[in-house]
N, CA, C and O of each residue as an XYZ file, in Angstrom:
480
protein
N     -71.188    240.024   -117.081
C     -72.261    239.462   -116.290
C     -73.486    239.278   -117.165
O     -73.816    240.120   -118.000
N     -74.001    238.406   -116.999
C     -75.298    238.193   -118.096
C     -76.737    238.258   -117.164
O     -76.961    238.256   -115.954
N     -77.374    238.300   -118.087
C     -78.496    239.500   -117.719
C     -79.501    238.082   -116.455
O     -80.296    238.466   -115.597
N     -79.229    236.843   -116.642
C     -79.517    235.787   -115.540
C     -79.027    235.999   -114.057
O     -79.457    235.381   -113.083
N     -77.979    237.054   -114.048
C     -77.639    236.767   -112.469
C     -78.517    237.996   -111.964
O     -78.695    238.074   -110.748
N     -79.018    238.858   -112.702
C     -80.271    239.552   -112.339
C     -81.491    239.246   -112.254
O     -82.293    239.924   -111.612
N     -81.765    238.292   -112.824
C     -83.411    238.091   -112.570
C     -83.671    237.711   -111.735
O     -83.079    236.929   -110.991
N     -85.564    238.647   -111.602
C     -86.159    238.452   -110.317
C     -87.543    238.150   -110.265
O     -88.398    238.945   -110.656
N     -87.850    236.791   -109.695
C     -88.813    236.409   -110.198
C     -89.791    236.583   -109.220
O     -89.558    236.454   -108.018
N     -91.636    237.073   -110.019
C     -92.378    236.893   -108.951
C     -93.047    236.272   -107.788
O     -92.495    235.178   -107.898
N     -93.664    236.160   -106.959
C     -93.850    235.563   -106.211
C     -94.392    234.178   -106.312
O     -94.397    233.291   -105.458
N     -94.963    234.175   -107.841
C     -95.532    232.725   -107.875
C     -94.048    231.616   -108.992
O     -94.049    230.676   -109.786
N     -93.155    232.423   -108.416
C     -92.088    232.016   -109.511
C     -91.291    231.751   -110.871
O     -90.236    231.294   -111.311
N     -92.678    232.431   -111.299
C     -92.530    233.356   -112.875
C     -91.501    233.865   -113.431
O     -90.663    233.238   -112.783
N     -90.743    234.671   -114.298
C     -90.369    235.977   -114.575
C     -91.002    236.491   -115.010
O     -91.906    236.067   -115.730
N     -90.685    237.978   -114.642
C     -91.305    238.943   -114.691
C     -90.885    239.811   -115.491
O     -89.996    240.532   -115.037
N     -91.317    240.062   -116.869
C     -90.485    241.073   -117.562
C     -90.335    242.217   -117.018
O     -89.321    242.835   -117.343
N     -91.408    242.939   -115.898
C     -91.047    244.504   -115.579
C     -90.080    244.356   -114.407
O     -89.605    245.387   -113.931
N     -89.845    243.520   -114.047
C     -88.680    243.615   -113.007
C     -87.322    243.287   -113.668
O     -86.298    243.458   -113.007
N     -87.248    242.774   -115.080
C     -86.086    242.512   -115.814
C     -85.843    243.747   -116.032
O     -84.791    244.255   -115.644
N     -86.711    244.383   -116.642
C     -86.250    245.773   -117.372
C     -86.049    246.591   -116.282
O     -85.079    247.350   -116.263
N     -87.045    246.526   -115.129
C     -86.192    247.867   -114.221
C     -84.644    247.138   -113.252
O     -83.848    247.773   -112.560
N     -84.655    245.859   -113.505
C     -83.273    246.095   -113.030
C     -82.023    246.075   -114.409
O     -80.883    246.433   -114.112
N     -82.255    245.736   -115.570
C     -81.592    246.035   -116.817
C     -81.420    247.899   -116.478
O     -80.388    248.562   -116.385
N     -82.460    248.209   -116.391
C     -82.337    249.882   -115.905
C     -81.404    250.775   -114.839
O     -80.622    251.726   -114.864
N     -81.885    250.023   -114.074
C     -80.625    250.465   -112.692
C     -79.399    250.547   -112.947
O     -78.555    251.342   -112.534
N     -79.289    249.273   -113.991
C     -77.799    249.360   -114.261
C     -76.807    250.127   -115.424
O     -75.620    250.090   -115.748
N     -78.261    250.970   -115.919
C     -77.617    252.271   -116.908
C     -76.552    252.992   -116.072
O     -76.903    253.394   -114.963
N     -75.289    253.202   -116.478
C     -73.970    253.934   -116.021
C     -75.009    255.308   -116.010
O     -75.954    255.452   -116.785
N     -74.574    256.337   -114.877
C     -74.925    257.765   -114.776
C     -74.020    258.034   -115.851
O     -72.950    257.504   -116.151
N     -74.793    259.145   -116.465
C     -74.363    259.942   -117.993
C     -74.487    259.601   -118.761
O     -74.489    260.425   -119.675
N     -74.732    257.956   -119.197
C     -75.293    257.548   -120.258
C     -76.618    256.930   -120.412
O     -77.310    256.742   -119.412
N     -76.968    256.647   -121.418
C     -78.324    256.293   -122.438
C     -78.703    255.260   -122.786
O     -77.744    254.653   -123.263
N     -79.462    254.767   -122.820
C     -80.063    253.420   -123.516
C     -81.263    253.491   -124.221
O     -82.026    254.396   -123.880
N     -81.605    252.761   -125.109
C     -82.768    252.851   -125.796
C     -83.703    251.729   -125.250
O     -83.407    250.744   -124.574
N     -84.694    252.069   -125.638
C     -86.157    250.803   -125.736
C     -86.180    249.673   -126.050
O     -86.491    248.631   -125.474
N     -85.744    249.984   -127.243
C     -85.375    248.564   -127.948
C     -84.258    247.601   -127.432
O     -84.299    246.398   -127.176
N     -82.889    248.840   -127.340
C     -82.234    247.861   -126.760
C     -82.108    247.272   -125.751
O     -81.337    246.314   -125.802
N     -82.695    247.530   -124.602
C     -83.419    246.856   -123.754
C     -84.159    245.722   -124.378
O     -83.577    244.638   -124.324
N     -85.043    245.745   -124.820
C     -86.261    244.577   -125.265
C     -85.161    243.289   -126.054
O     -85.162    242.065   -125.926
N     -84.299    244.205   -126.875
C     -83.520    243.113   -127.240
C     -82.959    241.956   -126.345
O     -83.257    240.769   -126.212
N     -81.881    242.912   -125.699
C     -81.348    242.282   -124.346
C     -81.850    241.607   -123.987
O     -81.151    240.604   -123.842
N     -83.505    241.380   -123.467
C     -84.055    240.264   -122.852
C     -84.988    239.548   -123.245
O     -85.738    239.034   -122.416
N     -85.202    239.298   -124.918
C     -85.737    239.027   -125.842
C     -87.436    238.816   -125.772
O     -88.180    237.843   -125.891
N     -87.636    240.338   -125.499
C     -89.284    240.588   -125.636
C     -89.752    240.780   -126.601
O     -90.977    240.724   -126.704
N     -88.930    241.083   -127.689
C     -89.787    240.907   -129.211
C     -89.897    242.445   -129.176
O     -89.593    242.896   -130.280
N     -90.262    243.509   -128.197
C     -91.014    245.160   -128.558
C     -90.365    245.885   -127.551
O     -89.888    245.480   -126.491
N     -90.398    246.704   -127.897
C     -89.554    247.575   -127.334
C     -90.920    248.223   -126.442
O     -90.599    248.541   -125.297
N     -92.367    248.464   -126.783
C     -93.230    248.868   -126.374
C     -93.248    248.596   -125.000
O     -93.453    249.437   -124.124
N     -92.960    247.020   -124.776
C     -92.820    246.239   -123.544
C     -92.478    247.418   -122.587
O     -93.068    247.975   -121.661
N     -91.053    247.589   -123.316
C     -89.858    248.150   -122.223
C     -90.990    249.382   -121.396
O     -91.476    249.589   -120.285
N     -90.990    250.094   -123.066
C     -91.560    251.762   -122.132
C     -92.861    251.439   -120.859
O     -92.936    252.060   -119.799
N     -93.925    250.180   -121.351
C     -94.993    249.705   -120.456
C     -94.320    249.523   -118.905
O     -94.827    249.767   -117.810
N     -93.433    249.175   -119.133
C     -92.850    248.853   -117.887
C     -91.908    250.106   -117.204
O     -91.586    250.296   -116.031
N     -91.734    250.546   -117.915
C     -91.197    251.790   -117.550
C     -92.343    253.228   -116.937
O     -92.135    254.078   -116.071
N     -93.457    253.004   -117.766
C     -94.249    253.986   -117.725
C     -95.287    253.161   -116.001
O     -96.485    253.336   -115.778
N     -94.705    252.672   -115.474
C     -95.117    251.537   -114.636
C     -93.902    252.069   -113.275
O     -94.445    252.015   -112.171
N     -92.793    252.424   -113.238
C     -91.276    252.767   -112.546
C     -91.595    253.680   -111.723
O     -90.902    253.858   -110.721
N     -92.726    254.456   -111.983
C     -92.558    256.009   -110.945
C     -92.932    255.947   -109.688
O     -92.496    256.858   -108.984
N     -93.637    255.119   -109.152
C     -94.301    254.877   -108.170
C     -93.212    253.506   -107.066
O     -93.534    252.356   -106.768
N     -91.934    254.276   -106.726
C     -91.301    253.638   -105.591
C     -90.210    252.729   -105.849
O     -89.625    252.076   -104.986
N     -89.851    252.725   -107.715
C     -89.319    251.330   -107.717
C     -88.091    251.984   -107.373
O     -87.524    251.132   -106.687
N     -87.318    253.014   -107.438
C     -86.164    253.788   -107.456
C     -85.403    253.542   -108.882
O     -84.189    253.742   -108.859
N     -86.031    253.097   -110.216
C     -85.501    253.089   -111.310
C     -85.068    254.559   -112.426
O     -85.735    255.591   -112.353
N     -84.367    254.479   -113.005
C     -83.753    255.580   -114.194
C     -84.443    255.920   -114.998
O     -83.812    256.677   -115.736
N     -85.453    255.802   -115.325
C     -86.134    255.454   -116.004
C     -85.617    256.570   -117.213
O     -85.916    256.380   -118.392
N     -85.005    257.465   -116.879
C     -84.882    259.186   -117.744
C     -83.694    258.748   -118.658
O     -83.455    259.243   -119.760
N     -82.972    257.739   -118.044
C     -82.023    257.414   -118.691
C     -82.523    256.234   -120.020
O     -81.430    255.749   -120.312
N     -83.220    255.778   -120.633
C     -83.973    255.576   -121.632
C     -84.831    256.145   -122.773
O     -86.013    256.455   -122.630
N     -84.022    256.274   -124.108
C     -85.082    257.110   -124.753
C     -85.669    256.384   -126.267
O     -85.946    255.188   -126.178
N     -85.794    256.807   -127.137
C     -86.345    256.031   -127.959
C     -84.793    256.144   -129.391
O     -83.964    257.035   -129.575
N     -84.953    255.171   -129.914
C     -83.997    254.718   -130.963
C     -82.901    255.860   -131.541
O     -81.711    255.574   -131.678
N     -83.553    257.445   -131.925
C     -83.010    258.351   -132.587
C     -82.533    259.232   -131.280
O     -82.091    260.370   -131.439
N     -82.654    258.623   -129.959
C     -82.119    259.623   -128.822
C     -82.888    260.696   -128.543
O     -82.452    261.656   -127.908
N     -84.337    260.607   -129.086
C     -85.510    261.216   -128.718
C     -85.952    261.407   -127.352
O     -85.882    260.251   -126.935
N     -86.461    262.287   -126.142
C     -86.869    262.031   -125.192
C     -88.535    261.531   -124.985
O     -89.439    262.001   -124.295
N     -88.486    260.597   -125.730
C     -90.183    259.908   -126.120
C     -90.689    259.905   -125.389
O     -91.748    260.477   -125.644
N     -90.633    259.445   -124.052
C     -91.031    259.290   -122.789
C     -91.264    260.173   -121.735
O     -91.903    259.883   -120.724
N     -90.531    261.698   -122.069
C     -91.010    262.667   -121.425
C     -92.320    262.926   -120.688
O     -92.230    263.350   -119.536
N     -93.388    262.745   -121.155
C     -94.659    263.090   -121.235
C     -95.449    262.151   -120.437
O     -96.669    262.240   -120.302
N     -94.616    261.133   -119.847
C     -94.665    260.119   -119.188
C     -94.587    260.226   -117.518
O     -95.160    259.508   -116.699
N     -93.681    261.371   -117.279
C     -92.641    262.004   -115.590
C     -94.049    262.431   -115.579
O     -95.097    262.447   -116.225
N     -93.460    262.777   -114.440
C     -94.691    263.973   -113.158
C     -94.310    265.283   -113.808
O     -94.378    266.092   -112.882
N     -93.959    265.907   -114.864
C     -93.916    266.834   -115.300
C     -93.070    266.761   -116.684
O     -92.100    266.006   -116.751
N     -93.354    267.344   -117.482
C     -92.733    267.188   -118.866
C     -91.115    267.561   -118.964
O     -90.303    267.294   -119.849
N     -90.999    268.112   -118.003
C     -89.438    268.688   -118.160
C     -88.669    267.699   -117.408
O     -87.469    267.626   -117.675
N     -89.161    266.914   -116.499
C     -87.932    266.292   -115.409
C     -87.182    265.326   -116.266
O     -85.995    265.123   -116.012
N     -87.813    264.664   -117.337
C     -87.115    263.735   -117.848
C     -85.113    264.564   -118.162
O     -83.961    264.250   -117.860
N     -85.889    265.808   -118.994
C     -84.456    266.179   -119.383
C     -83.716    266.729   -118.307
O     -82.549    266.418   -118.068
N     -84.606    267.815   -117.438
C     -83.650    268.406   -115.857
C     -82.633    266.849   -115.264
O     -81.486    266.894   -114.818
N     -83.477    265.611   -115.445
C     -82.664    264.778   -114.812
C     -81.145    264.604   -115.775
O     -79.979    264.820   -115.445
N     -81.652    264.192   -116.888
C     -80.325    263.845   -117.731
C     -79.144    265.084   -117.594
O     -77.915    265.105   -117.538
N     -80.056    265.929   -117.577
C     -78.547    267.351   -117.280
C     -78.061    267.353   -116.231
O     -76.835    267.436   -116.166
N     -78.822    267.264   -115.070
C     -77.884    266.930   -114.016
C     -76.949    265.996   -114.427
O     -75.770    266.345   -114.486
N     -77.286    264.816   -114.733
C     -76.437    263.557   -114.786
C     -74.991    264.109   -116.233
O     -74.040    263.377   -116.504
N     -75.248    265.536   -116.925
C     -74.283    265.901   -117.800
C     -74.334    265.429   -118.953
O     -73.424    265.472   -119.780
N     -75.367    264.960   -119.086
C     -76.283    264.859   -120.659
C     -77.141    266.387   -121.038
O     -77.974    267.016   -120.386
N     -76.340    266.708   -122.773
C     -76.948    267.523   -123.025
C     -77.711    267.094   -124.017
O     -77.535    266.370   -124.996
N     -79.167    268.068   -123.274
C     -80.489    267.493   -124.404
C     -80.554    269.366   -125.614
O     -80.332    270.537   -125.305
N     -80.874    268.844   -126.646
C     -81.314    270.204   -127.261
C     -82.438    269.568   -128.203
O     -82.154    268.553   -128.839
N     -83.480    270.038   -128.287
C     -84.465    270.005   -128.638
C     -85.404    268.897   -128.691
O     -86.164    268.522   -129.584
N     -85.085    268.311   -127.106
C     -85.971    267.198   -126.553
C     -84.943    265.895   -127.181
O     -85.620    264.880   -127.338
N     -83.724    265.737   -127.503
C     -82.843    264.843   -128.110
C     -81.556    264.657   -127.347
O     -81.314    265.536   -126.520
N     -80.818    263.824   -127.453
C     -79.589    263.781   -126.455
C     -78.616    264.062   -127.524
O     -78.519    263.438   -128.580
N     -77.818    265.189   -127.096
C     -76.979    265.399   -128.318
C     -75.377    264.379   -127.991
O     -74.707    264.304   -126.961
N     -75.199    263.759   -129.249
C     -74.065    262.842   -128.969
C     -74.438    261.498   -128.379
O     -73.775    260.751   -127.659
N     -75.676    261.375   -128.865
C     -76.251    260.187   -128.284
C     -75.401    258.808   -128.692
O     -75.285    257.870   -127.903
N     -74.590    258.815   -130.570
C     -73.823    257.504   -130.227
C     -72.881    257.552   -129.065
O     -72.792    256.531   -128.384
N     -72.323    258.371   -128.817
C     -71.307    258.516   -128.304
C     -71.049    258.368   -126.358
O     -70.053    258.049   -125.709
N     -72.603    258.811   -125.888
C     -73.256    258.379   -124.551
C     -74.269    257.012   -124.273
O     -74.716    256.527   -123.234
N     -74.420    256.599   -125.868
C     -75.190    254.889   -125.830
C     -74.362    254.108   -124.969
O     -73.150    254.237   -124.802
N     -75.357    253.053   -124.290
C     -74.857    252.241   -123.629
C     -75.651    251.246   -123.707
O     -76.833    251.422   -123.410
N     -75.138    249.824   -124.171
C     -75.980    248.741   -124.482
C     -75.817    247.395   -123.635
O     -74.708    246.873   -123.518
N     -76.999    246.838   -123.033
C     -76.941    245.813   -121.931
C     -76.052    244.855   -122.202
O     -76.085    243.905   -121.420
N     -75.088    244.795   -123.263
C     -74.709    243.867   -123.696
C     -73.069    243.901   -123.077
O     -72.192    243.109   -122.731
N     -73.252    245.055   -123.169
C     -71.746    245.669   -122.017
C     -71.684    244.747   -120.564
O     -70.509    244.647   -120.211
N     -72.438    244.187   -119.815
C     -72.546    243.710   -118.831
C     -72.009    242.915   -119.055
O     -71.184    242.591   -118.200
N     -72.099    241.992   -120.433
C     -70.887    240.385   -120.499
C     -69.774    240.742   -120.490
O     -68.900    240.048   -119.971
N     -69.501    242.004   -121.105
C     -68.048    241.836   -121.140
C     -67.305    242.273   -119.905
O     -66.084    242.123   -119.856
N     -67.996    242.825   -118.871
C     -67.114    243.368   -118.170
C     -67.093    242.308   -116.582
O     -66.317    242.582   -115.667
């Protein structure tokens, strides 16, 4: 599926990059990971900065993953971002991601890249 049968455009008929990325988001598989970038790639914003702006933008009702996003090395960058510094990782463990020292351990191995959507 390509990342067009998702978009959602604003009211004046725009796109909207923060509604690309939080629905690129939604569609992170539970248990796995995505990065910033690869997001930004996916929908060719040039920065990955974009992504987190829009992300750091998610908490307030959108019902997005946002925890499931971290930065390139599987860092929890964004931590500091939640309503409390810890939920980012309490969430990923629920979901059976183990973090050790603010990092997702086995992060190639739980990556998941938007690009998966064409093929399947």
């Amino acid at each position: 599926m390509a990342v067009s049968q998702y978009k959602i455009t604003n009211n004046m008929g725009k796109p909207n990059y923060q509604e690309d990325v939080y629905e690129i988001t939604r569609l992170i598989p539970t248990g796995r990971i995505t990065t910033y970038g690869a997001i930004a790639d996916y929908l060719a914003l040039g920065s990955a900065r974009m992504v987190g702006w829009a992300l750091n933008r998610s908490f307030t009702g959108y019902s997005v993953p946002a925890h499931r996003v971290v930065n390139r090395k599987g860092e929890l960058s964004g931590r500091n971002h939640f309503p409390t510094p810890t939920l980012m990782q309490e969430l990923l463990e629920q979901e059976g991601v183990i973090i050790e020292d603010n990092k997702v351990r086995d992060f190639e191995a739980l990556f998941w890249h938007p690009q998966e959507l064409e093929s399947s």
